[in-house]
N, C-alpha and C positions, 0 to 999 in steps of 0.2 A: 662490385655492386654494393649498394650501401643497405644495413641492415634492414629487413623489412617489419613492418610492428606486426605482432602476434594477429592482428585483428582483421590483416591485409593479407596475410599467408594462405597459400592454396592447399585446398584440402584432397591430399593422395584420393580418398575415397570415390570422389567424384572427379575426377581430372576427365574421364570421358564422358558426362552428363549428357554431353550437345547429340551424342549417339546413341542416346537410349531410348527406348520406346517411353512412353508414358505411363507403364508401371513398374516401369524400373526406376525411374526418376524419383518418384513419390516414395518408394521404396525404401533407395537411400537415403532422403530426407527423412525419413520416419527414422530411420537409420538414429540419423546425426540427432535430429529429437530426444531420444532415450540420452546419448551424451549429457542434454544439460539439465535433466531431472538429476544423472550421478554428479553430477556436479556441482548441482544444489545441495546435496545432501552432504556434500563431504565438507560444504561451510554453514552447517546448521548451529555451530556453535558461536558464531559469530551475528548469524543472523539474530540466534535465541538475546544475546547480549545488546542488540541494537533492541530489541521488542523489550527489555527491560528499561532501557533508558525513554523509548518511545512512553509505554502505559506509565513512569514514575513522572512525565511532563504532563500525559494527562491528568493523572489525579492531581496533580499541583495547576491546574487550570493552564498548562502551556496548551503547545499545538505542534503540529508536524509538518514542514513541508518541503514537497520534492520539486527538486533543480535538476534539471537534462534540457538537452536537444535532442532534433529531430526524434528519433523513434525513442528512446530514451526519456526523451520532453513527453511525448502522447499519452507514453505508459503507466509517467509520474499523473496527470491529467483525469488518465483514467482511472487507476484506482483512487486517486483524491477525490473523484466527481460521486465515485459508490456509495462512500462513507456515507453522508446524511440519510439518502434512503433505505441504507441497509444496516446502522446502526444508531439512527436517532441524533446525530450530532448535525452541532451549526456548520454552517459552509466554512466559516473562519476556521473551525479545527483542523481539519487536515485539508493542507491547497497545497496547489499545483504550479508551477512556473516553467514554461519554454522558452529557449531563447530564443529571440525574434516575436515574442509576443501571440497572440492570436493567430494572426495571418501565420504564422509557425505550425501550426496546429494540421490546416489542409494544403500548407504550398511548403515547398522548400526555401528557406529563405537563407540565400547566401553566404559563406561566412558567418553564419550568426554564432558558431560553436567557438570561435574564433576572437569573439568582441567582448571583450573585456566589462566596456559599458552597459552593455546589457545585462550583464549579471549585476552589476553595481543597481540600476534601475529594478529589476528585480526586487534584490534583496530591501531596497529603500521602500518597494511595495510592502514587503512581513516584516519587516523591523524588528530582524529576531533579539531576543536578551537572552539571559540566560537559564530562561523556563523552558524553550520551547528546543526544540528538535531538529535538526534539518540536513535530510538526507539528497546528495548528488548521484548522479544516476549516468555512466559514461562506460560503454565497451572497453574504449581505450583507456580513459580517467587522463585523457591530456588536453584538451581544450581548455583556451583559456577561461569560457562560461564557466565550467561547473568548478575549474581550479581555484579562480575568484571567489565564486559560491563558498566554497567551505574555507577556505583565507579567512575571510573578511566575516564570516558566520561564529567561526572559532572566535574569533576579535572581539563579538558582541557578546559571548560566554555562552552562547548555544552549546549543545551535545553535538557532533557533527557524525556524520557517515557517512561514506563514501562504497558505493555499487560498482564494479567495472570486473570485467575480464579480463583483467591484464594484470598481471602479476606487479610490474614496473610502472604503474600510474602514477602519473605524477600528482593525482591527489589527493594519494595515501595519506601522504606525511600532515596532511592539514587535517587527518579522520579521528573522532575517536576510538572506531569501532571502522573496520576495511573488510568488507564480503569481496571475495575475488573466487567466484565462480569460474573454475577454467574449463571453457567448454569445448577446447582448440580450437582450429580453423573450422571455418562457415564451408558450406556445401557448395556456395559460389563468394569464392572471397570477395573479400570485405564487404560483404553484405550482412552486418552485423543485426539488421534488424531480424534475422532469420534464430540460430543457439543463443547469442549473446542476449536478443531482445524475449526471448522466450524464457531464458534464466531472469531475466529482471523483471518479468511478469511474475514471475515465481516467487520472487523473494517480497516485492513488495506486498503480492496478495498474501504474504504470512507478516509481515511486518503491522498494517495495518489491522487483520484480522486477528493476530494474536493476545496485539495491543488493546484493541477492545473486546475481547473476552476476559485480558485479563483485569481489565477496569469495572466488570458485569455486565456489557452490555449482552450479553446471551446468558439464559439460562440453562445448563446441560448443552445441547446444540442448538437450541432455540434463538434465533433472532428475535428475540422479544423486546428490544428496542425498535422495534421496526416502524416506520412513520406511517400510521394508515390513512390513506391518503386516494385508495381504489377501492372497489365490492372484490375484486382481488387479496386483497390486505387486508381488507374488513375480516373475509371470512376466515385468514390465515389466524389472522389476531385470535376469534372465537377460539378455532381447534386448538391454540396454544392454550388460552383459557381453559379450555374442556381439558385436555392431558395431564396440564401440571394440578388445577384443582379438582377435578374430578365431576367438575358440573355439567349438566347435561348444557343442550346447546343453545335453549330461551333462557339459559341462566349467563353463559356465558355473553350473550348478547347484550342480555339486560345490564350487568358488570361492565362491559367496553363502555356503554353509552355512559355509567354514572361517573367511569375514571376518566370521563373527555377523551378517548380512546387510546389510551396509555396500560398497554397488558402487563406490566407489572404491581401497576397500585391497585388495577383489577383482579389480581390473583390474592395480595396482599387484603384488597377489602374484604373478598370471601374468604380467606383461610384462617382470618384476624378477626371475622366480625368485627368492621369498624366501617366507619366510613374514609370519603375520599382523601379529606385532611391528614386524618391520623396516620392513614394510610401511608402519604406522602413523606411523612416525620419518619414512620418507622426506616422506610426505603433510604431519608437521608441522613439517619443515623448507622445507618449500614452501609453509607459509600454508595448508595444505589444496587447493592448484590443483592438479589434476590434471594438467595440461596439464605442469605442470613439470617433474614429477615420470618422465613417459612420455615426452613430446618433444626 
C-alpha cells in the first residue's frame, strides 16, 4: 500500500465515531480541538518571525497577502476582509486570493489546488516586489496553487511564508519563515478543514493582529484605529476617548466630530491642546503610535 500523507491518515481516536451518541461525538472533537491550540504554541517562534517581516513591510508602505484553497483560501479571505474595519487600513493592505477565484469562495471548484495557472493569474493580480509579504496557506503545502504562489513570489523579492501541517510540504523550500503546526490526524480523515483549518485560523488571526499592533494601530488593547462607520463605533470611538484622556463623554463627542472621526488625533488634540492639523503632524512624526506622541 502506498504511503499515505499525514493529512489523509486516520485518527485512532475516533475510528468508532459513526457509534457514538451525539455527545460523545462533539466530545472527541472538542477533544482533537485542544491538539491544534498545543500545536500552535509550539511554532510561536516562527510565527512571531513571520509578524516581524509582516509589520517591517508595513511600515515601509508594502502589503500582505494570502494564497490557499478551498478552506485554506476562505480563511486567508477572511481574515484579509477584517483588516480595514478593525484596523483602519485600505483594502489593498492586506488581500486575499483562492484558487479558482470567487466562485471558489461558496462552490468547490475542481482541481483548482491543482492549476498552476491560477496562481500565476493570481499573483499577476498583487504584483508582489520586494516590499510586500506573502503568505501561502496549505494543510498539505503540496498543490501546485500555493507551490507556484511562493516559487514565483520568492522571484519577485517578496518575504514569503508558508502555513501547512505537514512536516514534508513541498513548499517549504520556496518559504522564508515555515509554521508547520502539527495537529496529527483529523477526527474524520482528511477533513482538514476541521484541526488543520482551525490551526490556520489561529495563526493568521495573530499574524495579522500582531502585525498591526505592532505598526500602532492599537492603543494598550484599544482598536483605536477603528473606522467609525455605525452609532455602534461611534459610541465605542467616545469611550475610547473618555479612558485614554480622561474626558467626560460631551467632551469626548465634541473631539470625534472636530478629528473627522479619527480617535487618535482626537486624544492627541485634547491631551496636546492643539488642534486637528498639528495634531496630525504630531501622530506622523511618531509613525502613528499613539503611545508616543501622549507618553
Amino acid at each position: 500500500m502506498a504511503e499515505i500523507a499525514l493529512t489523509e491518515q486516520r485518527n485512532p481516536a475516533t475510528k468508532n465515531i459513526d457509534l457514538m451518541e451525539s455527545v460523545q461525538i462533539v466530545e472527541v472533537i472538542n477533544q482533537e480541538d485542544k491538539l491544534a491550540a498545543e500545536a500552535v504554541e509550539k511554532v510561536l517562534p516562527q510565527v512571531a518571525k513571520a509578524v516581524d517581516y509582516i509589520a517591517g513591510a508595513l511600515k515601509n508602505g508594502g502589503r500582505l497577502a494570502y494564497f490557499g484553497a478551498g478552506t485554506s483560501g476562505r480563511i486567508g479571505i477572511l481574515d484579509a476582509s477584517e483588516c480595514p474595519p478593525t484596523f483602519g487600513v485600505g483594502p489593498e493592505t492586506v488581500q486575499a486570493f483562492i484558487a479558482g477565484g470567487d466562485k471558489a469562495v461558496r462552490h468547490s471548484v475542481e482541481q483548482a489546488e491543482d492549476n498552476a495557472d491560477f496562481a500565476l493569474a493570481d499573483l499577476a493580480k498583487f504584483a508582489p516586489t520586494e516590499k510586500d509579504v506573502v503568505v501561502a496557506v496549505s494543510a498539505s503545502g503540496n498543490p501546485a496553487y500555493v507551490v507556484t504562489v511562493l516559487k514565483k513570489a520568492r522571484e519577485a523579492g517578496a518575504v514569503t511564508v508558508a502555513v501547512s501541517s505537514n512536516p514534508e510540504a513541498a513548499m517549504r523550500v520556496f518559504a522564508d519563515v515555515f509554521i508547520n503546526p502539527q495537529v496529527g490526524p483529523e477526527a474524520i480523515a482528511g477533513s482538514s478543514r476541521m484541526k488543520s483549518g482551525t490551526a490556520q485560523k489561529m495563526i493568521l488571526n495573530m499574524l495579522s493582529t500582531a502585525a498591526m499592533v505592532r505598526i500602532g494601530k492599537t492603543y494598550e488593547n484599544l482598536m483605536i484605529d477603528v473606522r467609525v462607520s455605525n452609532q455602534k463605533l461611534r459610541a465605542r470611538a467616545c469611550r475610547m476617548i473618555e479612558e485614554i484622556t480622561g474626558a467626560d463623554g460631551k467632551t469626548a463627542e465634541d473631539y470625534l466630530k472636530r478629528s473627522k472621526l479619527d480617535v487618535k488625533t482626537a486624544c492627541v488634540m485634547l491631551m496636546k491642546k492643539c488642534g486637528r492639523q498639528k495634531a496630525e503632524k504630531l501622530l506622523a512624526a511618531a509613525g502613528g503610535i499613539l503611545r508616543k506622541v501622549i507618553k
